[in-house]
N, C-alpha and C positions, 0 to 999 in steps of 0.2 A: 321465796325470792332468791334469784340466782345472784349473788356479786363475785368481785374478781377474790373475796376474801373465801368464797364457800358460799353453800344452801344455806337457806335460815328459814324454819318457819317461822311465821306471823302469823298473829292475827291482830283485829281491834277488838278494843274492849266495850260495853260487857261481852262477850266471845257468847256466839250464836249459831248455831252451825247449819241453821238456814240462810242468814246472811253471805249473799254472795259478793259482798264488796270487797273487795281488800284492802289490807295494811298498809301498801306503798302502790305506787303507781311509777309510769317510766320515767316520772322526772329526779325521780328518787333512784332507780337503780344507773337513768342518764349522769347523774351526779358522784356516784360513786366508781361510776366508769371511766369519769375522767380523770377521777383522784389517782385512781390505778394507773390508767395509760400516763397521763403527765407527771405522772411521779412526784405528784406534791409534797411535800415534807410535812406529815403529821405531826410537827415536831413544837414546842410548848404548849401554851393554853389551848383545846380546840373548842369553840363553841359554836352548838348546832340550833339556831334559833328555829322557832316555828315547824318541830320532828313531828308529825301528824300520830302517829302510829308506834315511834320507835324504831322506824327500820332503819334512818340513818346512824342512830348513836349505838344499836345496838353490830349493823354492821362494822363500823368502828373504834368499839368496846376497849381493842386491844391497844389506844391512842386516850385511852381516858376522859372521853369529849367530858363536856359539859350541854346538859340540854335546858335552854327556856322555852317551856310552854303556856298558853293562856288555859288548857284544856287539862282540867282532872279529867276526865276519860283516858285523854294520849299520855296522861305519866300514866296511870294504870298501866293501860296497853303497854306501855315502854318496860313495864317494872315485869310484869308478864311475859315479854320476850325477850327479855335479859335472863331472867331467871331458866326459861324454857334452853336457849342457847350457849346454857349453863358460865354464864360471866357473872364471876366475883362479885358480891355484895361491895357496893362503894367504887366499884370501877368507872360507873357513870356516875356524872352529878347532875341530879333534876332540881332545878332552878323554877318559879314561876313568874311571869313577866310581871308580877307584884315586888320579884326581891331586887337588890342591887348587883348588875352583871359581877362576874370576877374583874380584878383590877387590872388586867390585862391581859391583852387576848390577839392570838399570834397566828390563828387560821378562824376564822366565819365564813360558815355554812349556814345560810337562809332559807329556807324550802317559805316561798313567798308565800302569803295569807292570801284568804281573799280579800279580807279588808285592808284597804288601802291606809286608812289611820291608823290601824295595829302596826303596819311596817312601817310609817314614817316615825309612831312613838318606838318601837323597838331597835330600831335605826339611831335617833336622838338620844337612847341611853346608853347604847354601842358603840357611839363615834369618840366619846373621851376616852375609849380604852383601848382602840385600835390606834396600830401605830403608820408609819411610812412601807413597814414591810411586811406588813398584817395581808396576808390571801383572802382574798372576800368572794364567793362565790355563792351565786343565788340561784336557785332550781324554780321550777313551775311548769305547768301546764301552757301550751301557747295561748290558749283562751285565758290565762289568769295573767300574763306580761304585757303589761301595755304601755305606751309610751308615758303615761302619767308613773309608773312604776321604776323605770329606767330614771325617770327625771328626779325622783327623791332620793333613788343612791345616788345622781351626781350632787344632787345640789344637799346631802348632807355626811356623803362621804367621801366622792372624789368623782376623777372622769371613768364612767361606765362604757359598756359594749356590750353585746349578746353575740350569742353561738348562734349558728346555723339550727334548726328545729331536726330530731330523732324521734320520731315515735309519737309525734305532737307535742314534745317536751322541748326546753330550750334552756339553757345557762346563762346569765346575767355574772360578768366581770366586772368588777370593782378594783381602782387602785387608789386607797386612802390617800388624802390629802388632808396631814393633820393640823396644817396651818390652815383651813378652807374657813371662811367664815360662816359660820352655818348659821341659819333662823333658829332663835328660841322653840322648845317643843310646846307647841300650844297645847300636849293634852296632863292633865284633865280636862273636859271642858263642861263650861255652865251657864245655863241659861234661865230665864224665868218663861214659866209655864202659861200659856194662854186662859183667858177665862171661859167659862162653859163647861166643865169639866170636874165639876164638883168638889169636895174638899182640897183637892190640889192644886185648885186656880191660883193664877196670880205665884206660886208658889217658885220656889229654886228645885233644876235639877240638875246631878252632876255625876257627868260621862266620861269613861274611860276610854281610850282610845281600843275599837273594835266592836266597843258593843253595838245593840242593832238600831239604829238610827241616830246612833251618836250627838249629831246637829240638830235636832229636831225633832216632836213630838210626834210618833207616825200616827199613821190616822188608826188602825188595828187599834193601839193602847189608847186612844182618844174615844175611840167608839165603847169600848170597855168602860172607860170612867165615867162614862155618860150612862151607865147601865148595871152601876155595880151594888151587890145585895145591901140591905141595912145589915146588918152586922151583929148590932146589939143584942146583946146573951151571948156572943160566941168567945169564948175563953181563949182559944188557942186556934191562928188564922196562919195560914200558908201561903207565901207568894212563892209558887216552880214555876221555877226556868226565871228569876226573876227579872233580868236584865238589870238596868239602871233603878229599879225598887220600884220607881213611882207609885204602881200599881197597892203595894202594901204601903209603904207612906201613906196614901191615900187613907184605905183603910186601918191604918193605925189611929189619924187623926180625926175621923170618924167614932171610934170607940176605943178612947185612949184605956180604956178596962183590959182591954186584949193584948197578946204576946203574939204578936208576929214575929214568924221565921219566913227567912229569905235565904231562899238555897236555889243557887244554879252550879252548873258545872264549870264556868268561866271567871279566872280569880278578876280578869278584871271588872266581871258584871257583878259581882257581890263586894269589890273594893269600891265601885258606884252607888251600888245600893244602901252602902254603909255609911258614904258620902252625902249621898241625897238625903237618908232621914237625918242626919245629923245636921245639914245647913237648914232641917227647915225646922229647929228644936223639937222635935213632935214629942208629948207626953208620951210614959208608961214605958212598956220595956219591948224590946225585939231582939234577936238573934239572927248573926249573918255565920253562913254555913258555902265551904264551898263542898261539892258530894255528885256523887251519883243520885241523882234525883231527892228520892225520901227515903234510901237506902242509910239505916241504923234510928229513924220515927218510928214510934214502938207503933203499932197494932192499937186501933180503936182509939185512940189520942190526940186526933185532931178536930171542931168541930166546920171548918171552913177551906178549903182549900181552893184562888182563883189560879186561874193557868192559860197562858198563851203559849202555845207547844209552837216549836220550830219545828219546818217540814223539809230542813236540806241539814246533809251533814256534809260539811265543806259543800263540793261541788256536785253530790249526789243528794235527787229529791226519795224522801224518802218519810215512810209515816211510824217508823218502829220508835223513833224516840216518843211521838206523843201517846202510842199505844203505852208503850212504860211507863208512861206521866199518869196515864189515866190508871193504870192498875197499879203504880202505887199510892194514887189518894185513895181508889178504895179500900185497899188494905189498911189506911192510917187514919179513915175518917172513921166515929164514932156510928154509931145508929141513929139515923135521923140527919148527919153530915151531908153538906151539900160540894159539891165540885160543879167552880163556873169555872168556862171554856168561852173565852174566843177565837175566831180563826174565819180563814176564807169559808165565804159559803161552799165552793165546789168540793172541798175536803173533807165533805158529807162526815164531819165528828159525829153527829145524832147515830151513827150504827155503830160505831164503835163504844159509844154511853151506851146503849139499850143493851147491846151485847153482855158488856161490863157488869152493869148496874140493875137492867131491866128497866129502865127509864131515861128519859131524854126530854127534856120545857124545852120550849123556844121562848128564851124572854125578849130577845130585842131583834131586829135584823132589818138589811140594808140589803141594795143592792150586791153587794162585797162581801160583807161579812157577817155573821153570826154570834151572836150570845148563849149559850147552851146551859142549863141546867140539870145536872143530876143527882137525885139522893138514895144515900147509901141506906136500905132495908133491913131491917135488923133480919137477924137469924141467916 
């Protein structure tokens, strides 16, 4: 990436070197183009919310930012290309939208989300610590700024504006208003669960702002519940990618015998899933993990693993994350371990199991979506 500060390579993490996406995109080097031409004063707190990759904090290392992310992936990534761009251990501060911001903060830099609740709660815990001469500057893609976007920095930190668009990219100005009377952050948020849907009817579940379908039970994890194995004998059970838990919840209280771990890569979907089994008292014991999938699950040690793989990263559709979901349950499942899969029908997962495993069930399927089964073969 070229900035006004020098080259930097990037890359994202886990680093691929088939992967042709990249680290930053132009609303990220638009954003630091104008730090440079307007000559912003990088000068006390800098905090760089929502850094995808690392390329913002590591471009300005030399300013000490502060970065909050929701993704272990982007602090890796981040900690990898700081390292690589040889800056200072502790130059940056990685923060995750789990901790409390610094106590005050005198340049924010936003690279918008897609989710639109992730920026209103990271906005709501931002606004007490900006002050009247605090620089607020929000980057995006023009498909990701929308007037519902512009309207939650006015109405929770002051009056807003946008740039003219470069490269499909556009900046969002902010000028804090710290007398503004802002609405309460409605997140976390929690709802009771529909019945039909097996051990988790009727039940509480509680969302952090971002996760994927935050307000509502989508229908993917609905059709899953309505289709999920008995369980009983299986000692040690895995919800990846877990989101908001339900899915192991579920299965916890089904066979309260068993140790569910719930591991995703997003602190706010394991601060949910840690929320949700806990409002809904479920016997026996669990584990919440935020991680690289099942990276440090030893080898042969789990006997169940269910999995709903996302197929976009950020704004890019793509199948390499649920390829890694699947080859790391095989690696961590036992002999005779089984890995269910839901997901769209069209995203034909049955060749990527058969590939994996040598097998592929069909246990349930809709118009939409699919239930997939595969067991891991000894030897």
């Amino acid at each position: 990436m070229t900035t006004p500060w020098g080259e930097l390579a990037l890359t994202r993490f886990p680093e691929d070197p088939r992967d042709r996406l990249r680290a930053w995109d132009a609303s990220d080097e638009y954003l630091l183009r104008y730090l440079a031409v307007e000559g912003v004063a990088l000068s006390g707190t800098v905090v760089v919310a929502g850094d995808r990759w690392g390329a913002l904090v590591t471009a300005l290392a030399a300013h000490r930012p502060v970065q909050i992310t929701d993704s272990f992936l982007s602090q890796e990534a981040t900690r990898a290309n700081l390292a690589r761009a040889g800056v200072e251990p502790g130059a940056v501060r990685l923060l995750t939208t789990q901790d409390p911001p610094p106590g005050r903060v005198d340049v924010l830099l936003v690279r918008v989300p897609k989710s639109l609740a992730l920026l209103e709660d990271q906005l709501s815990r931002l606004a007490p610590v900006v002050h009247e001469d605090t620089v607020v500057v929000g980057t995006g893609m023009v498909k990701e700024i929308h007037t519902s976007t512009l309207q939650l920095f006015e109405r929770i930190l002051g009056p807003t504006r946008t740039s003219l668009a470069e490269k499909k990219a556009r900046l969002v100005f902010c000028t804090p208003q710290p007398s503004l009377e802002r609405p309460a952050n409605p997140w976390p948020y929690g709802y009771t669960l529909p019945d039909g849907i097996g051990a988790v009817s009727g039940r509480t579940v509680v969302n952090h702002a971002g996760v994927f379908c935050a307000d509502r039970l989508d229908i993917g994890t609905r059709f899953f519940l309505q289709h999920l194995p008995d369980s009983r004998g299986a000692q040690r059970i895995v919800d990846l990618g877990c989101g908001n838990g339900i899915v192991g919840t579920a299965m916890a209280l089904a066979n309260p015998e068993a140790e569910v771990l719930f591991v995703d890569e997003s602190f706010q979907a394991v601060a949910s899933a840690e929320a949700t089994y806990k409002a809904n008292g479920v016997p026996g014991h669990a584990e919440f993990r935020v991680g690289d999938g099942l990276t440090g699950v030893p080898a042969d040690s789990v006997d169940l693993v269910l999995n709903n793989p996302p197929f976009h990263s950020h704004q890019a559709t793509t199948d390499a994350t649920a390829w890694r979901m699947f080859t790391d349950a095989r690696r961590t499942l036992r002999p005779g371990g089984e890995l269910w899969v839901v997901g769209n029908r069209h995203l034909g997962y049955h060749v990527k199991l058969r590939k994996l495993f040598g097998n592929s069930q069909l246990v349930a399927g809709n118009p939409k979506f699919v239930v997939l089964k595969a067991v891991k073969r000894a030897g």
